[in-house]
N, CA, C and O atoms as CSV, one atom per row, in Angstrom:
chain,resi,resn,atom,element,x,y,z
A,1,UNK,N,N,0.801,-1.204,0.000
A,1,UNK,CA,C,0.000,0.000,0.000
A,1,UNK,C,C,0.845,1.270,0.000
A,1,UNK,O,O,0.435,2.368,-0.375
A,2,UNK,N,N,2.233,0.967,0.522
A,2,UNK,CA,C,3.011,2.145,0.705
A,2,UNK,C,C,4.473,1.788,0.082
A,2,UNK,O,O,5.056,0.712,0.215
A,3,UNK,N,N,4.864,2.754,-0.515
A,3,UNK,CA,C,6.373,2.527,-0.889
A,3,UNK,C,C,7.185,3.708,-0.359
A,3,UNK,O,O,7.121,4.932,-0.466
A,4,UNK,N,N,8.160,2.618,0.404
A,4,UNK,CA,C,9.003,3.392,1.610
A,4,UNK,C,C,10.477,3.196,0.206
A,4,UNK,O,O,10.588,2.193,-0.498
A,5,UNK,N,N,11.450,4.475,0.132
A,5,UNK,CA,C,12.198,4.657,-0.763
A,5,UNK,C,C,13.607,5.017,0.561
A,5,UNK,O,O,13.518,6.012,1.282
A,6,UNK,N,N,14.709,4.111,0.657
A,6,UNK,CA,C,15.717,4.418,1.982
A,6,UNK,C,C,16.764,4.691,0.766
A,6,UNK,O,O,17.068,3.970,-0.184
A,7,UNK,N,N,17.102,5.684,1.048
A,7,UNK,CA,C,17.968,6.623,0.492
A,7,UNK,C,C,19.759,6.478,0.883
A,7,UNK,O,O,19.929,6.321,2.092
A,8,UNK,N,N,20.866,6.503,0.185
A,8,UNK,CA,C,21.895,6.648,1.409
A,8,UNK,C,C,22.090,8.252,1.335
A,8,UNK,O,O,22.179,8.668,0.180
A,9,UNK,N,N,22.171,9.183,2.304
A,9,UNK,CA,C,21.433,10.706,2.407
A,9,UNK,C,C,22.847,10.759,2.577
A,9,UNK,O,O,22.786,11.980,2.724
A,10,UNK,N,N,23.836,10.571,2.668
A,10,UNK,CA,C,25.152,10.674,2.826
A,10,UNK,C,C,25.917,10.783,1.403
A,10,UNK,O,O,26.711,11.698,1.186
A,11,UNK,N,N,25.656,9.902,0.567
A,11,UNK,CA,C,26.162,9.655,-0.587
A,11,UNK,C,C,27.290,9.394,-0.323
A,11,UNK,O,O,28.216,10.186,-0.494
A,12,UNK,N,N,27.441,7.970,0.249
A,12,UNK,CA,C,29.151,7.226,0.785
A,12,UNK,C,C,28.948,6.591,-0.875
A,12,UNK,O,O,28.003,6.704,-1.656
A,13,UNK,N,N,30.405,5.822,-1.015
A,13,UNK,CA,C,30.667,5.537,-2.271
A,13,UNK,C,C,29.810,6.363,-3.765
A,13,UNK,O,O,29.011,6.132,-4.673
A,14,UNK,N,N,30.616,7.361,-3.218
A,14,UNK,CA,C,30.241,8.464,-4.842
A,14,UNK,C,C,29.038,8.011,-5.373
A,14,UNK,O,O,29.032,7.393,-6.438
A,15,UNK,N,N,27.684,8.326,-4.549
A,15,UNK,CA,C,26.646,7.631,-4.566
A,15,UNK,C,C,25.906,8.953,-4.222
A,15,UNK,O,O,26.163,9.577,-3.193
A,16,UNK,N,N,24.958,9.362,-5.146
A,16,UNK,CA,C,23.719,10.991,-5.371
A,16,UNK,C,C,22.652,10.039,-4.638
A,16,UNK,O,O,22.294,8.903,-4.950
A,17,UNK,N,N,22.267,10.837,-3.594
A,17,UNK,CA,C,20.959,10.240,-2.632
A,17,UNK,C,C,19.698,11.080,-4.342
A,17,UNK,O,O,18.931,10.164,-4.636
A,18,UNK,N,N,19.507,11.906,-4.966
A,18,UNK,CA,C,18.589,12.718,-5.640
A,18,UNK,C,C,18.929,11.544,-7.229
A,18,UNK,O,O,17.932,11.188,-7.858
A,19,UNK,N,N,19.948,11.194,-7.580
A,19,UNK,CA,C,19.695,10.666,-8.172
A,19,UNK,C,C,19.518,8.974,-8.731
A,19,UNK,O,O,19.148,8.284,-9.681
A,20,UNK,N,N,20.034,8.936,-7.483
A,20,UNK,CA,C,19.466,7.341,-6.680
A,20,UNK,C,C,18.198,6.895,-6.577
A,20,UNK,O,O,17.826,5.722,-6.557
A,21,UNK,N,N,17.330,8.207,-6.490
A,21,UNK,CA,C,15.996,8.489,-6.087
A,21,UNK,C,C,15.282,8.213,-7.362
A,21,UNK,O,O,14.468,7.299,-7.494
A,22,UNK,N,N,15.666,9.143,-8.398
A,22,UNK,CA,C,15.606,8.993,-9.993
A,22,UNK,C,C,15.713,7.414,-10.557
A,22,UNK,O,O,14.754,6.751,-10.954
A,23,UNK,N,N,16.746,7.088,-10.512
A,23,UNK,CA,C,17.189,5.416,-10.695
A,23,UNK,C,C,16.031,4.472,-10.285
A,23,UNK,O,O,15.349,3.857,-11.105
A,24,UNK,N,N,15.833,4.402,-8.645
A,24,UNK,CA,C,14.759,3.758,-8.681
A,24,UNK,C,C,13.503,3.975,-8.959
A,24,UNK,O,O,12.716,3.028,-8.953
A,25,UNK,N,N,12.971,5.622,-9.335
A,25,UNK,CA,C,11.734,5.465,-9.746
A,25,UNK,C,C,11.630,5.321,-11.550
A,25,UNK,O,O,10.573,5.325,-12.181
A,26,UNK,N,N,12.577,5.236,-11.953
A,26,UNK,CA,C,12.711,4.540,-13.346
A,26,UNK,C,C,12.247,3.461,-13.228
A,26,UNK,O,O,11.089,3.212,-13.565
A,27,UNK,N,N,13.284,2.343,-12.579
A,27,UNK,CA,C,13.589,1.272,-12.447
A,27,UNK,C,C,11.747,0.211,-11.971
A,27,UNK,O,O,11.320,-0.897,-12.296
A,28,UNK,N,N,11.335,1.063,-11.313
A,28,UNK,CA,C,9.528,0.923,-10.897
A,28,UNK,C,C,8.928,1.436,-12.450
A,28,UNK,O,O,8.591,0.486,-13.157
A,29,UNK,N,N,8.838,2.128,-12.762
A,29,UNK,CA,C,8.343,2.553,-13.702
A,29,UNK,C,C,8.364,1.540,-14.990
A,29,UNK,O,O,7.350,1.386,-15.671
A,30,UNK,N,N,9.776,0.761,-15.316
A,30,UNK,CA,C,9.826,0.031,-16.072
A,30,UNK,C,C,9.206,-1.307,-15.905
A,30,UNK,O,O,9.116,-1.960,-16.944
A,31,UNK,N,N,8.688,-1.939,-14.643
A,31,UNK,CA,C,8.797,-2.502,-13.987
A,31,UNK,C,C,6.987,-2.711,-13.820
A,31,UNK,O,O,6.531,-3.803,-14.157
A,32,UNK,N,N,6.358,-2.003,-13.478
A,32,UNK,CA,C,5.028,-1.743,-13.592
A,32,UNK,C,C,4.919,-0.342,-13.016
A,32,UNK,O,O,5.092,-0.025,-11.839
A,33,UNK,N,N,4.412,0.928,-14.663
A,33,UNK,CA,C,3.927,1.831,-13.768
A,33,UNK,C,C,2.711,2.153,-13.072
A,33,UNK,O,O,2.250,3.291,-12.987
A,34,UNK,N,N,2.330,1.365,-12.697
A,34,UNK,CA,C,1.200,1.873,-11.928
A,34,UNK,C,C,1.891,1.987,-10.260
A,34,UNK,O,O,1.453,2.788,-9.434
A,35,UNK,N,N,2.936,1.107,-10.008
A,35,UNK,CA,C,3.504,1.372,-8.875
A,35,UNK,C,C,3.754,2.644,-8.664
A,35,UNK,O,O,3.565,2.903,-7.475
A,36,UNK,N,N,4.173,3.776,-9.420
A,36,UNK,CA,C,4.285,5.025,-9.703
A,36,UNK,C,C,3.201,6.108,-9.160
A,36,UNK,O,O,3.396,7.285,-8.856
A,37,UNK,N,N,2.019,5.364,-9.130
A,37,UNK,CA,C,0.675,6.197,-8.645
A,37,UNK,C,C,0.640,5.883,-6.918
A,37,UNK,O,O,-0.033,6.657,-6.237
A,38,UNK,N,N,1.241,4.947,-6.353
A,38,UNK,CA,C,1.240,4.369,-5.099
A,38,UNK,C,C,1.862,5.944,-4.111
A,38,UNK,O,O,2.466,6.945,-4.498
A,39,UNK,N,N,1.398,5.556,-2.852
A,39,UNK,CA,C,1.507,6.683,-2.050
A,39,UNK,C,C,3.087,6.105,-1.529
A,39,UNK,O,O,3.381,4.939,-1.266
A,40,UNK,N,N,4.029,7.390,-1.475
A,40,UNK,CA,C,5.680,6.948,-1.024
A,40,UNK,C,C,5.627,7.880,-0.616
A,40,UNK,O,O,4.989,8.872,-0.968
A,41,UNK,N,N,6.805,7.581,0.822
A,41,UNK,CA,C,7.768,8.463,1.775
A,41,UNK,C,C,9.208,8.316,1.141
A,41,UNK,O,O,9.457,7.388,0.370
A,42,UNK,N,N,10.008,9.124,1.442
A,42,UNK,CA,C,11.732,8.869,1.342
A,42,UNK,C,C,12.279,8.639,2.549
A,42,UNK,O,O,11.404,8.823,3.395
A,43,UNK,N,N,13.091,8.392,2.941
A,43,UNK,CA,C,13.670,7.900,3.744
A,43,UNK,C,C,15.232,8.355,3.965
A,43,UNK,O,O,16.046,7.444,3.820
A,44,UNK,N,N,15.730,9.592,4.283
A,44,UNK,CA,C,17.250,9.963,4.038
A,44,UNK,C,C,17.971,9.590,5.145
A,44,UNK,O,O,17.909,10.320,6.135
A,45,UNK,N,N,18.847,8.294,5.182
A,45,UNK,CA,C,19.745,7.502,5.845
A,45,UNK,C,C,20.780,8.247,5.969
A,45,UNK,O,O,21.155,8.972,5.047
A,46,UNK,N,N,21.515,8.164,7.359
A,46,UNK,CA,C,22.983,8.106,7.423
A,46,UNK,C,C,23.290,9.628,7.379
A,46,UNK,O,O,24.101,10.278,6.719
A,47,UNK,N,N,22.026,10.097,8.649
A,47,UNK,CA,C,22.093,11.759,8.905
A,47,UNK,C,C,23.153,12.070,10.071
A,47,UNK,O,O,23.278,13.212,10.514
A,48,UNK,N,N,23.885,11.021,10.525
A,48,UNK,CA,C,24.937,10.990,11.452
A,48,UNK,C,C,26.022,11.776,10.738
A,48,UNK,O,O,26.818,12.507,11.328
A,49,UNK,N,N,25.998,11.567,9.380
A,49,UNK,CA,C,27.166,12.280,8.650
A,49,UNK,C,C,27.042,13.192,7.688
A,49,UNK,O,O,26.397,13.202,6.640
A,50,UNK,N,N,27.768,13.969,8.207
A,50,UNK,CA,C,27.732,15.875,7.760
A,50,UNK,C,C,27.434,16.040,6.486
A,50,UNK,O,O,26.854,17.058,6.108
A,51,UNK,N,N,27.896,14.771,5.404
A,51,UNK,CA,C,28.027,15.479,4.069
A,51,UNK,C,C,25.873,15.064,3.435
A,51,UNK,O,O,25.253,15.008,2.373
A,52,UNK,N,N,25.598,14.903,4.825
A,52,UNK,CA,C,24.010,14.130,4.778
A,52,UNK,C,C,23.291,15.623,4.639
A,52,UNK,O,O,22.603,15.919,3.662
A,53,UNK,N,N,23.452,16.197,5.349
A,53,UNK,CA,C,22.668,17.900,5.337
A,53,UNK,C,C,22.963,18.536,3.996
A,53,UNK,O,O,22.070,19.148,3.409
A,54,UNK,N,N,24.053,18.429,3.540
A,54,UNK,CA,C,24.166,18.866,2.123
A,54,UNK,C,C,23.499,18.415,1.051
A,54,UNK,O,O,22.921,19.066,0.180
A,55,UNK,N,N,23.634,17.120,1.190
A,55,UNK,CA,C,22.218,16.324,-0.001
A,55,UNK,C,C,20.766,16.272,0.404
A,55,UNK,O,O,19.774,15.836,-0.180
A,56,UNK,N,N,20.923,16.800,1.482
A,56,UNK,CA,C,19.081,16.940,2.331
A,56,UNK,C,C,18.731,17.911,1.665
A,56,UNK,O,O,17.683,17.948,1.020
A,57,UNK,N,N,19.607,18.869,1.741
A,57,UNK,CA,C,19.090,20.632,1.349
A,57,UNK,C,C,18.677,20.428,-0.358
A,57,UNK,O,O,17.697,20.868,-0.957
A,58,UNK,N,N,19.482,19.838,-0.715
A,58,UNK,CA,C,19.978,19.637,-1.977
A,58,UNK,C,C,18.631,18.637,-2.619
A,58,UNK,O,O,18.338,18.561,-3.812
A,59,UNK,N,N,18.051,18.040,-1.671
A,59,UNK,CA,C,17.095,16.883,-2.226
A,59,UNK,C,C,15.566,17.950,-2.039
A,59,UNK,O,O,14.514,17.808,-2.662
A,60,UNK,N,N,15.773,18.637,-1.351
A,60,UNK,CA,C,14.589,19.302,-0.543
A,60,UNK,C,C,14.001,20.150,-1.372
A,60,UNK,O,O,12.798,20.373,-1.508
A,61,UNK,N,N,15.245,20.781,-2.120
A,61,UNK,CA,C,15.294,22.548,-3.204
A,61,UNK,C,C,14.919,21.489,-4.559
A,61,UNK,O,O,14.530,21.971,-5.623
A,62,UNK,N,N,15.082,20.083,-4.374
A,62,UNK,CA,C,14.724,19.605,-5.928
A,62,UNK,C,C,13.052,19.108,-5.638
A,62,UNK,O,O,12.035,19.388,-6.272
A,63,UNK,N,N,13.138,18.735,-5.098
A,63,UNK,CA,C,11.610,17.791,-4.442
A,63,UNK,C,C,10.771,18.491,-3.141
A,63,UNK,O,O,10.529,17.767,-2.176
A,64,UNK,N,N,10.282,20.065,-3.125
A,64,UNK,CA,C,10.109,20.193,-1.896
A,64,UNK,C,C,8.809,19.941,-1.915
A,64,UNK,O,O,8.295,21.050,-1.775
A,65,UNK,N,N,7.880,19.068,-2.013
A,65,UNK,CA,C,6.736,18.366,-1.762
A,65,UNK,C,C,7.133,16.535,-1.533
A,65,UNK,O,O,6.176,15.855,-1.902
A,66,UNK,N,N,7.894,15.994,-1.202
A,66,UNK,CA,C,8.034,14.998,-1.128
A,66,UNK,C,C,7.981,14.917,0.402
A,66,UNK,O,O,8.675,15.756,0.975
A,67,UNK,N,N,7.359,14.151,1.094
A,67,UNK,CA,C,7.073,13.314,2.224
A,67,UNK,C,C,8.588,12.782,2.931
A,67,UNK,O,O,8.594,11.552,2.988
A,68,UNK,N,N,9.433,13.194,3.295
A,68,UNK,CA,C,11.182,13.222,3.689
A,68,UNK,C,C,11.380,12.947,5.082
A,68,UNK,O,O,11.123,13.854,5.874
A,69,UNK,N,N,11.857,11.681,5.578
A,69,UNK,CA,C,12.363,11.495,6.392
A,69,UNK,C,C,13.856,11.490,7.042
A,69,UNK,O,O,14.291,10.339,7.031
A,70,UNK,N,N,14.999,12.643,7.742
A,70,UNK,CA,C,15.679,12.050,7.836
A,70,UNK,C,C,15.764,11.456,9.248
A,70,UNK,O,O,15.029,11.682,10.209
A,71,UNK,N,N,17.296,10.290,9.112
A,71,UNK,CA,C,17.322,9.419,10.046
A,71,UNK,C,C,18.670,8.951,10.081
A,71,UNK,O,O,19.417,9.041,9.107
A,72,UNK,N,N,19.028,8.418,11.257
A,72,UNK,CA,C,20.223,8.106,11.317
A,72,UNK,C,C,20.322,6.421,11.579
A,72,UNK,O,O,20.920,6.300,12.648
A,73,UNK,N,N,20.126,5.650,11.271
A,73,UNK,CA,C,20.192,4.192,11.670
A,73,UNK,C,C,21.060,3.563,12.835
A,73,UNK,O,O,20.708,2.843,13.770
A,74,UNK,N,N,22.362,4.082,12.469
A,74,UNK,CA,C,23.296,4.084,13.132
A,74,UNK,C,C,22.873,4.639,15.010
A,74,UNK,O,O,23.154,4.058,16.058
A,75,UNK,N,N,22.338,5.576,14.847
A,75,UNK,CA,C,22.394,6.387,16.131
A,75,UNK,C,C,20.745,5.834,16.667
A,75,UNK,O,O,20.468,6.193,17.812
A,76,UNK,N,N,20.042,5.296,16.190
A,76,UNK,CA,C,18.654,4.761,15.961
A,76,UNK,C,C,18.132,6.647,16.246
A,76,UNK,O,O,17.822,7.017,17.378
A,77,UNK,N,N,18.125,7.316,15.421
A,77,UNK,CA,C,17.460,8.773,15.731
A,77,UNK,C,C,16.694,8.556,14.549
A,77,UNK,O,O,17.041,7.797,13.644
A,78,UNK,N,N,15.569,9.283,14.571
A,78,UNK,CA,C,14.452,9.433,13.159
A,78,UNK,C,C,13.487,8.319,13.302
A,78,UNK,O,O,12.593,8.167,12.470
């Protein structure tokens, strides 16, 4: 009923949390789009680390109607 999208919000291994985001909603899309109409949250992982606020801001100014969680797994915060 819900598609939860976990992000790495850090972008460890030269890895775009925004276009990661892109990737998999292709990747659904090709896949069956009607999954595409389904109600989703994001999920921005791995807010323990600094370079995480930079791709938050950065995800926020691209998508600012998206449903955004961040969270730290690590620290269990979020």
């Amino acid at each position: 009923h819900l598609l939860v999208y976990v992000l790495d919000g850090a972008g460890t291994e030269e890895r775009d949390p925004l276009r990661d985001f892109e990737i998999l909603q292709a990747e659904l899309a090709s896949y069956d789009p009607l999954l595409l109409t389904k109600q989703f949250l994001v999920v921005f992982n791995k807010m323990d680390l600094e370079e995480a606020f930079t791709y938050l801001k950065r995800f926020q100014e691209h998508f600012p109607h998206l449903p955004l969680f961040p969270v730290s797994a690590l620290r269990r915060q979020g």
